[in-house]
MARMIZA-743964 format. One line per 10 residues: number of its first residue (from 1); their letters; for each residue x, y, z of C-alpha. Coordinates in steps of 0.25 Angstrom, whole numbers, padded with zeros to 4 digits. Example, Ala and Ser with C-alpha at 12.3 -4.5 7.8 and 13.67 -1.06 7.14 Angstrom:
BEGIN
1> as> 0049 -0018 0031 ~ 0055 -0004 0029 $
This chain:
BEGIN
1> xxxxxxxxxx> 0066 0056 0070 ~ 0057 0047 0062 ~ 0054 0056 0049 ~ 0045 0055 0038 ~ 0047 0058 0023 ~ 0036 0060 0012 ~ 0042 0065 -0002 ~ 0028 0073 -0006 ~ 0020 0083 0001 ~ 0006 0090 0000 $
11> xxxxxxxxxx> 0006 0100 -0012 ~ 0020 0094 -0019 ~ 0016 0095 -0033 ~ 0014 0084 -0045 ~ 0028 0079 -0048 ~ 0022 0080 -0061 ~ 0011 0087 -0068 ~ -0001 0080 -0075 ~ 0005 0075 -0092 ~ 0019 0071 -0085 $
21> xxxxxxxxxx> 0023 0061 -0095 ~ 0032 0050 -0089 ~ 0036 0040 -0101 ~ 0023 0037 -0108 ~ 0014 0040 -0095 ~ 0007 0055 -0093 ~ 0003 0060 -0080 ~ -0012 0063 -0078 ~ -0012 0068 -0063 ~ -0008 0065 -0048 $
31> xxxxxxxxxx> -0015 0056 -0041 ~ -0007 0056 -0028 ~ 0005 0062 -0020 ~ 0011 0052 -0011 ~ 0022 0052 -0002 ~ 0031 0050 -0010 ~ 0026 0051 -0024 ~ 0016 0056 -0034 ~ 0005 0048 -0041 ~ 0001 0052 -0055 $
41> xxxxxxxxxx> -0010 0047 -0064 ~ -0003 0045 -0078 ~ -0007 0040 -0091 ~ 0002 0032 -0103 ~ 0001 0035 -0115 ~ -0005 0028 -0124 ~ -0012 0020 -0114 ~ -0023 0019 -0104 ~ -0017 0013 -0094 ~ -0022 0020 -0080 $
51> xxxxxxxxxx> -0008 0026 -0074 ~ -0001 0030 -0062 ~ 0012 0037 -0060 ~ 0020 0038 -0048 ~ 0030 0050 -0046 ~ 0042 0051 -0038 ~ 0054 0064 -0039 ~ 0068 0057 -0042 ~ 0070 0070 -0030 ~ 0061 0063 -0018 $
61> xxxxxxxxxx> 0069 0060 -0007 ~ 0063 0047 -0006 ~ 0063 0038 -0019 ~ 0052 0029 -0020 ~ 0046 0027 -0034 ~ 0058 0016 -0037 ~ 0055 0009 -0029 ~ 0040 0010 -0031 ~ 0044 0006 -0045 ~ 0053 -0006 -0041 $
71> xxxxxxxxxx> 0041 -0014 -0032 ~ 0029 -0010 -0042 ~ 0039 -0015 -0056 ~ 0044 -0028 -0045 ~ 0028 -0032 -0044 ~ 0024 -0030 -0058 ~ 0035 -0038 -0063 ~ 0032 -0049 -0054 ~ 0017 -0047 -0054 ~ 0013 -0040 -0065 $
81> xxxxxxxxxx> 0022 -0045 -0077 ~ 0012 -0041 -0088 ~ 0011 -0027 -0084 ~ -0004 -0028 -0084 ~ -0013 -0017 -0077 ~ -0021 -0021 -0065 ~ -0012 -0034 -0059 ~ -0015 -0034 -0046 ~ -0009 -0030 -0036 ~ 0003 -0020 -0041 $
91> xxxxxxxxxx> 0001 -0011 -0051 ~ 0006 -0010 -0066 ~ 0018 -0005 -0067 ~ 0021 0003 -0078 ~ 0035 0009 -0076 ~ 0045 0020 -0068 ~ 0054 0030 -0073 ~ 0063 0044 -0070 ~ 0059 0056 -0079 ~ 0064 0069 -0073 $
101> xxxxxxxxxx> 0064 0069 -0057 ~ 0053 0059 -0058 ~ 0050 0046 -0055 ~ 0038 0039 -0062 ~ 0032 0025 -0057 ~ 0020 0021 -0067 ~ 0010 0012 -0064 ~ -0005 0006 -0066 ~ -0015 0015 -0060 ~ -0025 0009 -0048 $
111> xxxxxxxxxx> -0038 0013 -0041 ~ -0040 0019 -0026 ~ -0031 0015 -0014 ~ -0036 0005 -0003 ~ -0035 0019 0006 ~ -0045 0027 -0002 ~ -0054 0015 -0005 ~ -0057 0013 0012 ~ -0056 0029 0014 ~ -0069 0028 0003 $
121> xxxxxxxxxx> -0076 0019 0012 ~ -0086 0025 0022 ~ -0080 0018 0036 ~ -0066 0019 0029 ~ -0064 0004 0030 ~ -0065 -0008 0021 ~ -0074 -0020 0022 ~ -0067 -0031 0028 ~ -0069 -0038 0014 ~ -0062 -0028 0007 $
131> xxxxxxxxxx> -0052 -0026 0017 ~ -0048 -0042 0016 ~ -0048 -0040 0002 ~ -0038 -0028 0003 ~ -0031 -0036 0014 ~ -0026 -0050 0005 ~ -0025 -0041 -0007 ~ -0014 -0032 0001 ~ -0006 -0045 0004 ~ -0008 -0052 -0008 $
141> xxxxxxxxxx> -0001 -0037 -0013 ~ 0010 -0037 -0003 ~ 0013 -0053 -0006 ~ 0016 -0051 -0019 ~ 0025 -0038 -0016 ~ 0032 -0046 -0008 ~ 0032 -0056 -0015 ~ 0042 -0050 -0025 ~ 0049 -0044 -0013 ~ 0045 -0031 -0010 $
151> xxxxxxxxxx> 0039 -0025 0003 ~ 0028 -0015 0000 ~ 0030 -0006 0013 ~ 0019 0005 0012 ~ 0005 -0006 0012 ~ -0006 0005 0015 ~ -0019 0007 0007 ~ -0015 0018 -0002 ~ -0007 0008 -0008 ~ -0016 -0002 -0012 $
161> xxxxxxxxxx> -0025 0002 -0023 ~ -0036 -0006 -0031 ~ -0038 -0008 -0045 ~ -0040 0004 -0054 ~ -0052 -0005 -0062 ~ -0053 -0016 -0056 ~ -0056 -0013 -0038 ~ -0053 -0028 -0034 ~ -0039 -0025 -0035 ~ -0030 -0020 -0025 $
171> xxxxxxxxxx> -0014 -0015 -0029 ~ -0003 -0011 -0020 ~ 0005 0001 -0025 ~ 0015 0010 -0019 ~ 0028 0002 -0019 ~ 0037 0014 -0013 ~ 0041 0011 -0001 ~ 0042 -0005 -0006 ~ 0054 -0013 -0002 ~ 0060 -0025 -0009 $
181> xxxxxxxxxx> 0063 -0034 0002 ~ 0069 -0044 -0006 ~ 0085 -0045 -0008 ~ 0089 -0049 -0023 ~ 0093 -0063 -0019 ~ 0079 -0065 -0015 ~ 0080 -0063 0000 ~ 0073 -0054 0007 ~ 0082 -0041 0013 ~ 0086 -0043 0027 $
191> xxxxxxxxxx> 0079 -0035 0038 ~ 0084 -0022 0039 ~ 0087 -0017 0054 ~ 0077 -0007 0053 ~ 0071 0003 0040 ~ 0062 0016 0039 ~ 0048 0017 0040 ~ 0040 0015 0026 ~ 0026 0014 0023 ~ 0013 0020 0029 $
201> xxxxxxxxxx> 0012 0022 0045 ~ -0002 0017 0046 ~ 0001 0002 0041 ~ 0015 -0001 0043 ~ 0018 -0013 0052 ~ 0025 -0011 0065 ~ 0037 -0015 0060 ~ 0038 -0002 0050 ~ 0036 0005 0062 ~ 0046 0000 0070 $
211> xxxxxxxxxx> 0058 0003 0056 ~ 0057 -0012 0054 ~ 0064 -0016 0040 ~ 0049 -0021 0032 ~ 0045 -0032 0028 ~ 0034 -0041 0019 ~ 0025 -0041 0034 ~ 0025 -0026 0035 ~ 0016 -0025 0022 ~ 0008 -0036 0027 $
221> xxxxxxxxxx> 0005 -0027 0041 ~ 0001 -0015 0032 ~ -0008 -0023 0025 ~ -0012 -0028 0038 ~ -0016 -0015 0042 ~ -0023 -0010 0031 ~ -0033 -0022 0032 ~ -0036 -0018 0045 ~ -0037 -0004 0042 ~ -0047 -0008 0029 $
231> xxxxxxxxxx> -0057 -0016 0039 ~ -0055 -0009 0051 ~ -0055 0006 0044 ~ -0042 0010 0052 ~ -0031 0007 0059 ~ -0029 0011 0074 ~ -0017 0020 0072 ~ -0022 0027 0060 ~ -0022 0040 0068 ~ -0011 0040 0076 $
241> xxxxxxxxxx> 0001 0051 0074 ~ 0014 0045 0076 ~ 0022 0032 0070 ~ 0024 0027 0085 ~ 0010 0029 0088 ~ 0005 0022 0075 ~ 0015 0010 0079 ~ 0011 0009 0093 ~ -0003 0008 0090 ~ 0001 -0003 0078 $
251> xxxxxxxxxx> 0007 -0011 0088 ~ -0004 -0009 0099 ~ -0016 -0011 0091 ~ -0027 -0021 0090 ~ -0031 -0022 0078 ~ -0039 -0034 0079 ~ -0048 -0026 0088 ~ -0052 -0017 0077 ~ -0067 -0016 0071 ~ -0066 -0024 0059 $
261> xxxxxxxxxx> -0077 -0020 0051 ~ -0091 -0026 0055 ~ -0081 -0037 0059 ~ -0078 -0042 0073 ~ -0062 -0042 0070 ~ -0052 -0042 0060 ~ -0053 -0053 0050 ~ -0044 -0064 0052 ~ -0034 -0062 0041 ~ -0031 -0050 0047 $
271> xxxxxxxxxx> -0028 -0056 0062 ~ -0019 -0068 0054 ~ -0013 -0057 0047 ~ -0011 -0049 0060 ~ -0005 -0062 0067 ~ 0005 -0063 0057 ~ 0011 -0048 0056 ~ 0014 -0050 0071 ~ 0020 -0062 0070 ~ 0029 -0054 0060 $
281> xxxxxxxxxx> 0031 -0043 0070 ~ 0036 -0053 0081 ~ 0046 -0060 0072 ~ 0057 -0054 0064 ~ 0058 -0066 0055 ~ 0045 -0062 0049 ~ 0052 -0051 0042 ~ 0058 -0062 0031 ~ 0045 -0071 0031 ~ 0033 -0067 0021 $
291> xxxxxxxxxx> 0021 -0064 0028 ~ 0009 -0075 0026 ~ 0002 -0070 0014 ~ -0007 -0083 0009 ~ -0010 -0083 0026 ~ -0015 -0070 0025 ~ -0023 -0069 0012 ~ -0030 -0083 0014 ~ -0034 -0076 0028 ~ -0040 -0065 0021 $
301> xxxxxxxxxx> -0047 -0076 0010 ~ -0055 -0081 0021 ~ -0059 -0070 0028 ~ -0064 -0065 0014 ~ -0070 -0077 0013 ~ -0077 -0078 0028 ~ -0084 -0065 0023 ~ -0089 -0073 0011 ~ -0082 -0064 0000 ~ -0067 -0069 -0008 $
311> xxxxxxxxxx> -0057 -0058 -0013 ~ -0063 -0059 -0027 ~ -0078 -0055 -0022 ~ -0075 -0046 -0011 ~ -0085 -0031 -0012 ~ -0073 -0023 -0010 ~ -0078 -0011 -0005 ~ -0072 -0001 -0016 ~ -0082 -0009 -0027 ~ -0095 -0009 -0020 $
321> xxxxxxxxxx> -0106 0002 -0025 ~ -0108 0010 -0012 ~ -0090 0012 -0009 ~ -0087 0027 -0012 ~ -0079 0030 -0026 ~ -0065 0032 -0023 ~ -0053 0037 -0033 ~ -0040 0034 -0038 ~ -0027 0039 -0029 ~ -0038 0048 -0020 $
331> xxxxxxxxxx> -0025 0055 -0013 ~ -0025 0067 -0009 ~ -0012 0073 -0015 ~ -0007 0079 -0001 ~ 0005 0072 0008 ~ 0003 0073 0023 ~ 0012 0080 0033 ~ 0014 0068 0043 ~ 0009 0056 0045 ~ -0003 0057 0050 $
341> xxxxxxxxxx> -0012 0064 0040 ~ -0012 0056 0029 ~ -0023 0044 0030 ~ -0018 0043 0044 ~ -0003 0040 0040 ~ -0008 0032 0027 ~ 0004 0038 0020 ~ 0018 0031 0016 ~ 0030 0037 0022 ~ 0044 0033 0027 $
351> xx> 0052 0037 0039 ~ 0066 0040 0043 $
């Protein structure tokens, strides 16, 4: 029987309490209970730098935060090699250690997730602008990752967040569940018979359904999904109660049916898009070939550009006048009980 595990739980207390000192960083406050660990709001001494810390029990069953740690140092180093604040799109990365039963992941604070940002808007949907934009910047993200050779595996929009002081830039955090894919020689790892479910119900590809080993294509389907969810304001099997049901419908569906907006049909990045995560779905070779990242994003240049706008000048819809104020890390500090409760299965989990 499939089961599923969660390390935290509503009412679990802080793991620690408000002037914590870890090194030369002090807690202030949590932000946020996740699955798996805690998220704290922290300050360095003598500095001030805006600060987030991540916690994790050296006891939990399931370790994450190395791992975490090992993708987000990976990316700075390539991508970030002065250690400035603000470097687009990973984090800064500040450091990680062990004191006591704890483990400590610090890094550069950010503002209010791509799933708070659309719950604040009044139809709960982007504008189809804003969602292209959301849409290349996701890929532009998820190239660069796997660029360096490392899968992200949980793409959702509570894992993207924008800038902290400047809102025309977009971040991808959360690097639990990420996988290097890549052997030491250079090659990629061989495809593994089969492998345990990892990421959130509502955007993994079918493939993660079905216990298929992942690959740089099943973060390119989660992202695919999200942009449809952004313009369209939901996707059809957001209320459906089992992982069977959600996988049938996933393979059933027409997405290219859906109301887009005031438009008539998807935009046609995402229907060249769509053509090419089946293609992967039909061929196992696909699994060592890179998806087609420049074909995507210069789809999504010209469909910003038919709607006479460019990525430098788009209104997103977080910085116009009359879009509601929003707040860093708004999570409620709770854990659901299954599935089904949390933003309709918007939750990270893993099954055995």
């Amino acid at each position: 029987m499939t089961g599923l595990h969660m390390e935290h739980k509503t009412g679990d207390p802080p793991l620690a309490p408000p002037g914590t000192q870890f090194n030369q960083f002090i807690i202030n406050k949590m932000l946020a209970l996740g699955g798996f660990g805690q998220v704290y709001e922290a300050t360095r001494i003598g500095s001030d730098d805006q600060i987030i810390i991540k916690l994790e029990s050296t006891k939990a069953k399931i370790q994450l935060l190395y791992n975490e740690t090992s993708c987000l140092r990976t990316l700075n180093q390539v991508y970030n090699p002065y250690k400035e604040c603000g470097a687009e799109p990973f984090l800064k990365y500040y450091g990680y250690g062990v004191i006591g039963d704890l483990r400590f992941l610090v890094m550069e604070k950010c503002g209010a997730n791509l799933r708070d940002l659309k719950a604040a808007t009044s139809l709960n949907r982007f504008s189809v602008l804003t969602s292209l934009w959301i849409f290349y910047k996701m890929i532009i993200s998820l190239e660069k990752m796997h660029n360096v050779g490392w899968l992200h595996r949980d793409v959702k929009p509570a894992n993207f967040c924008i800038g902290l002081n400047n809102h025309k830039m977009l971040y991808t955090l959360d690097f639990g569940m990420s996988r290097c894919y890549v052997a030491e020689d250079g090659s990629l790892k061989p495809r593994k018979i089969s492998a345990p479910f990892h990421g959130t119900l509502r955007y993994v590809s079918i493939n993660i359904h079905r216990r298929q080993d992942a690959s740089r294509w099943d973060d390119i389907w989660s992202a695919y999904y999200i942009a449809i969810e952004n313009i369209v304001g939901f996707l059809p099997w957001r209320r459906l109660g089992s992982v069977d049901a959600v996988m049938k419908t996933k393979s059933s569906a027409d997405l290219q049916s859906l109301r887009y907006g005031r438009e008539s049909g998807p935009p046609r990045s995402l229907e060249i898009a769509h053509n090419y995560l089946m293609s992967s779905l039909e061929n196992e070779s696909y699994f060592y070939t890179p998806p087609p990242y420049n074909l995507i994003l210069q789809e999504i240049n010209n469909d910003i550009h038919q709607r006479n706008s460019n990525l430098s000048t788009i209104p997103l819809d977080w910085t116009v006048p009359q879009y509601p104020p929003t707040f860093q890390y708004q999570q409620k500090v709770t854990a659901p009980s299954n599935l089904n409760h949390h933003h309709g299965g918007d939750r990270s989990v893993r099954f055995y």
